[in-house]
C-alpha positions in Angstrom: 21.3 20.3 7.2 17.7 19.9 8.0 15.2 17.8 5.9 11.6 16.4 5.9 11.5 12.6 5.5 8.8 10.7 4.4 9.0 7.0 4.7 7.1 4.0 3.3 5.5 1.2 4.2 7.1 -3.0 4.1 6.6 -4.2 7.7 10.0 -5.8 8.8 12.1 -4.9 5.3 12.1 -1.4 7.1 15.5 -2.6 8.5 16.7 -1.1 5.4 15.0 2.1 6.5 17.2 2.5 9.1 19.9 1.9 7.1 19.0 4.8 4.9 18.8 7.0 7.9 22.3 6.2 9.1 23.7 7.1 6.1 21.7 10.3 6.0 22.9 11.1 9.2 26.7 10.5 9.3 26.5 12.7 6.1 25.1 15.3 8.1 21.2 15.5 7.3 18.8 15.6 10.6 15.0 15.4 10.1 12.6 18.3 11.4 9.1 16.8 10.3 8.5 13.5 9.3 6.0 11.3 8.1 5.4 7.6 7.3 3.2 4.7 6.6 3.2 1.2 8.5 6.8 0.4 8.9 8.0 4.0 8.1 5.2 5.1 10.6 7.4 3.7 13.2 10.8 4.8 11.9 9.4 8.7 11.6 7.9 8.0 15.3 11.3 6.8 16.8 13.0 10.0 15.0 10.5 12.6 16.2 10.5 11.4 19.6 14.2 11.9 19.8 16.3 8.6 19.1 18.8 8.6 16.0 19.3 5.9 13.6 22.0 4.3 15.4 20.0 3.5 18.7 17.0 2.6 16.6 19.4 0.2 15.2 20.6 -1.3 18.5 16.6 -1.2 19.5 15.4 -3.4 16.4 18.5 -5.9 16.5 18.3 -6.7 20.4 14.3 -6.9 20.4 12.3 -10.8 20.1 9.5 -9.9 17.4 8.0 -12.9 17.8 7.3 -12.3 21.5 5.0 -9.0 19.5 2.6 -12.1 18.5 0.0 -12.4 20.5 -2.7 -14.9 19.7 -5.6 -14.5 21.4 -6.5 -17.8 23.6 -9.0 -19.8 22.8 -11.5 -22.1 25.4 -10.6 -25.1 22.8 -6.9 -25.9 21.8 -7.7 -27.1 18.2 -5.6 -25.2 15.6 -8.4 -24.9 13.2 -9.8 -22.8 16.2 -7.4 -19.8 15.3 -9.1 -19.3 12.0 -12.4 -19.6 13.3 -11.1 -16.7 15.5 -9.6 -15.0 12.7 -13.4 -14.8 10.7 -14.6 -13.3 13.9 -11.8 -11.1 15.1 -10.5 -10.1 11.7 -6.6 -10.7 12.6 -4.6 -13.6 13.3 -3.0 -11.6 16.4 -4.6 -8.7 18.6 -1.3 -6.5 18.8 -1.9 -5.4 21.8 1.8 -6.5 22.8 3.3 -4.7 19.5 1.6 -1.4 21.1 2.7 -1.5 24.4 6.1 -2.2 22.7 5.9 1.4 20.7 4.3 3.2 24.2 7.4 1.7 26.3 10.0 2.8 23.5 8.0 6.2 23.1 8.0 6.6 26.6 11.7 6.2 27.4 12.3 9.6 25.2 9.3 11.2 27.3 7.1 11.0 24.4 3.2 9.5 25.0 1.0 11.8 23.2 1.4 13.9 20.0 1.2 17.1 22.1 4.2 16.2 23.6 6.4 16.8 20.3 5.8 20.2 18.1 3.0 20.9 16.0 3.4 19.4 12.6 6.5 17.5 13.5 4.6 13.5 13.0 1.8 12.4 10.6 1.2 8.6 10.3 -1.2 7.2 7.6 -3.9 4.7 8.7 -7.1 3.2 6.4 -10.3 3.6 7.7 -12.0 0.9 6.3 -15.5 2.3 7.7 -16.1 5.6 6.2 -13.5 4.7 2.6 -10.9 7.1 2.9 -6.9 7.7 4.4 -6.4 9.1 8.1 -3.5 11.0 8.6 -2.7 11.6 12.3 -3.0 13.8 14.6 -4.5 15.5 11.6 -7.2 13.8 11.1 -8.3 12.6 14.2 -10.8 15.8 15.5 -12.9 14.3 12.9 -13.9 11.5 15.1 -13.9 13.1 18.0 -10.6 13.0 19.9 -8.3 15.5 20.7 -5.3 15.4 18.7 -2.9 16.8 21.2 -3.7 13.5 24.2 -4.2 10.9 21.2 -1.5 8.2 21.7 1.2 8.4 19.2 1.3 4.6 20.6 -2.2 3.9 19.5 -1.6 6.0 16.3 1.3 3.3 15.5 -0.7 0.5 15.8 -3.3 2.0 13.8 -0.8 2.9 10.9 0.7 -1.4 11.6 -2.4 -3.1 11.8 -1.7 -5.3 8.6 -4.8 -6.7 7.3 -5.9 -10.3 8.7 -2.3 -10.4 10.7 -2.9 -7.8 13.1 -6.9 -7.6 14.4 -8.1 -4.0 13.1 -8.6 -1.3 15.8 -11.9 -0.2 16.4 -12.3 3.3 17.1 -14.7 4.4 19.4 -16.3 7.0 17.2 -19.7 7.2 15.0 -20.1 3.6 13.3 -17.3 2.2 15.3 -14.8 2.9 12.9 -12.6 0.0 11.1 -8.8 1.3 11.1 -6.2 -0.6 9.6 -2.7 -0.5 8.2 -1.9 3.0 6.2 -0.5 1.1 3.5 -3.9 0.0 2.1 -4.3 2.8 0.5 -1.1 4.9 0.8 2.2 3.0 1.4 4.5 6.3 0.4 2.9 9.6 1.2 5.1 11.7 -0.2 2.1 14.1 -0.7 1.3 14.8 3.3 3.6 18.1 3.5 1.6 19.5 0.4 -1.0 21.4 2.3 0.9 22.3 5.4 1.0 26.0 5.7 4.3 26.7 7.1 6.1 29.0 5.8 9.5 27.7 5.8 10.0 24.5 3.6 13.4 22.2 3.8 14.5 19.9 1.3 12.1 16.9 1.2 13.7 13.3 0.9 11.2 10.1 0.5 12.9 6.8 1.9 10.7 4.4 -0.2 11.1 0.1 -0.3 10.7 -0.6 -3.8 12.1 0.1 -7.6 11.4 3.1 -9.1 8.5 2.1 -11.5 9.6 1.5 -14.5 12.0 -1.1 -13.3 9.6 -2.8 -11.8 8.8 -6.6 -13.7 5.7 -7.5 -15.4 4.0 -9.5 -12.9 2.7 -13.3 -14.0 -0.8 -13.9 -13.3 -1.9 -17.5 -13.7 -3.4 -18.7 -10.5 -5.9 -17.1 -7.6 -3.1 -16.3 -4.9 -0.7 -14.2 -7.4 -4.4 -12.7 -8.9 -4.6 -11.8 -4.9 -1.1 -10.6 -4.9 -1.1 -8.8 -8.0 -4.3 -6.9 -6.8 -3.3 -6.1 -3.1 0.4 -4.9 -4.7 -1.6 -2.5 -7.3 -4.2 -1.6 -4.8 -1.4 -0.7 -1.9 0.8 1.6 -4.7 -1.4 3.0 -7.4 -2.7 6.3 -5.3 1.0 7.2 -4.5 2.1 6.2 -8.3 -0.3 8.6 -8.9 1.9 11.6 -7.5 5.6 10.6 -8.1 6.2 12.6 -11.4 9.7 12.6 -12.9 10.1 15.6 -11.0 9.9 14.4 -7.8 12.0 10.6 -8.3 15.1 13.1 -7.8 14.2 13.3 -4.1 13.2 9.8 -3.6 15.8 7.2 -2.6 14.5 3.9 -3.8 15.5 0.8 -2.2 14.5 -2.6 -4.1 14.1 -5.3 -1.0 11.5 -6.7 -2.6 13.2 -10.3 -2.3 12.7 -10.4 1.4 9.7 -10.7 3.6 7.6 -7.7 5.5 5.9 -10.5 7.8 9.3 -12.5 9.1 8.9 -11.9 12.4 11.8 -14.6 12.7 14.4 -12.7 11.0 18.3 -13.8 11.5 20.7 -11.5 12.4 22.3 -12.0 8.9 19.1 -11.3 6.7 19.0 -7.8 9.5 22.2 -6.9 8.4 21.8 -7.6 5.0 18.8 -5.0 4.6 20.5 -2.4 6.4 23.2 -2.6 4.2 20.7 -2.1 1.0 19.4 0.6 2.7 23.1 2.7 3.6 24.4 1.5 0.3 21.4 2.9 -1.6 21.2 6.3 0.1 25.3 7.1 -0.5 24.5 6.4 -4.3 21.4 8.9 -4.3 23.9 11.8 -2.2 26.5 11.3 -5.1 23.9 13.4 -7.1 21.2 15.0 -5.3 21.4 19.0 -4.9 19.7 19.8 -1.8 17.9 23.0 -2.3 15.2 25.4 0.0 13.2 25.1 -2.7 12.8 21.9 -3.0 9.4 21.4 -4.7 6.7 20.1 -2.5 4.2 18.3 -4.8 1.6 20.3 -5.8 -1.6 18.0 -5.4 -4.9 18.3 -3.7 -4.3 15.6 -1.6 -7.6 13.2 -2.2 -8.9 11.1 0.6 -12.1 9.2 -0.9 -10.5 6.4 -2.8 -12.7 3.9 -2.0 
């Protein structure tokens, strides 16, 4: 059966995204469009360009993510020099070497450019920082001035991965010089991005999303300046997609709760790669028991809202 997916944001826990769509897939369920923020930008990427969840499996578990750090080099090797190059360049890595890793992926499949895959099949979520609001590519992107169709779905990644003060922002070169960073800023689960698309036909819509549903989410404790920091960035990252997931909509949402492992180990064992697949395969067969995919599958029905700044 054909589905939409729409997958979230949580930088290396999206092992358990892959998961997901293994399970989906033995089970029969292929994606036509997708969409996805951060980590999930990735996974929908890899799927629209042609791989399955099997060899994006193989992919992640043979590839070095450390080697995707790259430090820029400094004229004096002092190590408070990399902070001092952190004030100025924003990021603690340029990521430069994490997009040419998505362009040589990309390429193998023949994909370099969102014109090369079918109209409406990819949108990623980026933050820019400049003008306030959430990018959605290729949508979005006539707006400051490219062409949507020769934009690099490699560039679009990084965009959509730039994790604040990790990753150095990209700097489009567009009126003000536009700040983009990581989509999941302001909207780590777009499950609303298929609301205004026009087509006629709609599939059933499944959201792949790293977290608990909301209400089994723990208070959080709030006694010092880094969980203040925490609790703000966490709030700040999910309350615009909160916003949108009614009871309604849950029913098409698999949740996965990883929220005991890290989105920056770039240092990952093979165990801890395993384990979050698992969650993820283990969690999708427990949503098929009972979902009822149906052609009317509601869509939500939103404005979407850009300006949350």
């Amino acid at each position: 059966m054909r589905i939409d997916g729409v997958f979230s944001g949580g930088g290396l826990k999206g092992f358990a995204l892959v998961g997901a769509v293994q399970e989906l897939e033995e089970q029969g369920y292929h994606f036509k469009n997708l969409a996805g923020t951060s980590a999930g930008s990735i996974l929908a990427s890899f799927l629209a360009a042609g791989y399955t969840g099997n060899e994006i499996k193989e992919m992640l578990a043979e590839e070095d993510f450390q080697s995707l750090l790259d430090p820029r080099k400094t004229l004096l090797p002092f190590p408070f020099m990399k902070w001092v190059s952190l004030y100025w360049r924003m990021g603690l890595y340029q990521g430069k070497a994490l997009e040419d890793w998505f362009f040589d992926k990309l390429a193998r499949k023949g994909c370099y450019a969102f014109g090369d895959l079918p109209k409406g099949s990819l949108k990623l979520v980026a933050s820019d920082l400049t003008n306030g609001k959430i990018m959605v590519l290729p949508d979005d992107l006539d707006q400051y001035g490219f062409d949507p169709n020769k934009f690099s779905i490699a560039k679009a990644l990084r965009m959509s991965c730039g994790i604040p003060y990790f990753f150095e922002p990209v700097r489009l070169d567009a009126p003000k010089g536009t700040v983009v960073v990581d989509g999941g800023v302001l909207s780590n689960f777009p499950m609303w991005i298929f609301e205004d698309d026009s087509q006629s036909e709609k599939r059933p819509l499944i959201g792949l999303k790293l977290s608990r549903r909301q209400e089994e989410v723990p208070e959080r404790s709030i006694h010092n300046a880094l969980q203040l920091f925490e609790a703000l960035f966490s709030t700040m990252k999910n309350a615009h997609d909160e916003k949108y997931i009614s009871r309604e909509h849950e029913k098409n949402i698999v949740f996965i709760p990883v929220e005991d492992y890290s989105a920056t180990k770039f240092d990952m064992t093979e165990e801890q790669i395993e384990e979050l697949l698992t969650i993820g395969r283990n969690r999708t067969k427990q949503f098929l028991r009972t979902w009822s995919p149906s052609r009317n599958s509601p869509h939500l029905r939103v404005i979407r809202q850009k300006n949350v700044i």
